[in-house]
Phi, psi and omega in degrees: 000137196256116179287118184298132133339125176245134181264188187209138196222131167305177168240102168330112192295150190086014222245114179311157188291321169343287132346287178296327163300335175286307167321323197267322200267331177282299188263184169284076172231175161236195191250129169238183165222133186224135181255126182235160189260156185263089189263058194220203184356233185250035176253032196294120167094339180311155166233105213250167184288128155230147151284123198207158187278147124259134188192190169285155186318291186306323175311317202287341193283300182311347196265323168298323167279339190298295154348299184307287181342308203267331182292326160290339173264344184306280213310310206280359198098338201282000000 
């Protein structure tokens, strides 16, 4: 029996805990720790703990947008 492939989607640093709990609680993912490397301001190559969902591909397509959806409504106030 062939085990389905599992994705990963980061959790962007700063994304309220709020958010991520809703993510766990609608879908079926878990929460992981993945170390990227950072390529922006002044950590360009550092390499930090980041978080992320992991779960099967299609769940992981609904948790990205869902996740866009909520950080835009975060930003705007909603």
């Amino acid at each position: 029996m062939t085990e389905e492939a599992l994705f990963d989607i980061l959790i962007p640093p700063g994304v309220p805990r709020t958010i991520i709990t809703e993510v766990l609680k609608k879908f079926d993912v878990q929460i992981v720790e993945r170390k990227e490397r950072i390529m922006f301001a002044n950590m360009e190559g550092d390499e930090r703990e980041l978080l992320a969902f992991r779960g099967k591909r299609e769940i992981m397509e609904q948790v990205e947008t869902y996740m866009r959806q909520r950080l835009d409504d975060f930003v705007k106030g909603d």
